[in-house]
N, C-alpha and C positions, 0 to 999 in steps of 0.2 A: 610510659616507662622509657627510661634514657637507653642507651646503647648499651652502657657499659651493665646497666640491671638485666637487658635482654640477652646480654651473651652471656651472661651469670647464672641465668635460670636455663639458660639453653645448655651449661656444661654442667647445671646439676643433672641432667637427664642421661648422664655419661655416668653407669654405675664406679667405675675405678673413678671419676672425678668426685663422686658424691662422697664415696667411700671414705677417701683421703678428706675430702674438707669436715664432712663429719671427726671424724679421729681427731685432725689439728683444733676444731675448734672446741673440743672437749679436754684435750690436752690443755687450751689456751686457760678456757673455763673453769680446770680444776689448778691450775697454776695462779690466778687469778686469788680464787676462798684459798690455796694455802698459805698465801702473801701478806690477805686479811688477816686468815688467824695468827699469823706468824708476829705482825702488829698489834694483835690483841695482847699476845701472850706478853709481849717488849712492854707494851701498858697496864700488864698488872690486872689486866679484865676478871670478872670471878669466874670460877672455874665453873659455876653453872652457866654461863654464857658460854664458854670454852667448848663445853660440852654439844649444846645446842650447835655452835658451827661444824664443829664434826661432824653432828649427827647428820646436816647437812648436809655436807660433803660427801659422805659416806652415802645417804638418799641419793645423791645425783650421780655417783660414780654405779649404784646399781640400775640405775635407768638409765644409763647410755651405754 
């Protein structure tokens, strides 16, 4: 493991560091599928595809 991985995993063990990178990265993650869908929808995607990335969505924002 390089340095920059070992001090990475050393400030995941810092609850207020963990905390915050969880949050952002979840933030990132849902800003991420609604970019996607947002390109689906500009494409004309069928609204049962439409659906399914929601549903998605909506899965992952209740498990974080």
């Amino acid at each position: 493991m390089n340095g920059a991985k070992k001090y990475f995993q050393k400030q995941l063990t810092v609850p207020e560091f963990a905390q915050t990178y969880m949050e952002e990265k979840v933030k990132l993650d849902i800003e991420y599928q609604l970019e996607d869908l947002k390109k689906d929808i500009q494409s004309s995607k069928s609204a049962k595809e439409l659906i399914k990335k929601i549903d998605r969505i909506e899965q992952y924002v209740m498990s974080a």
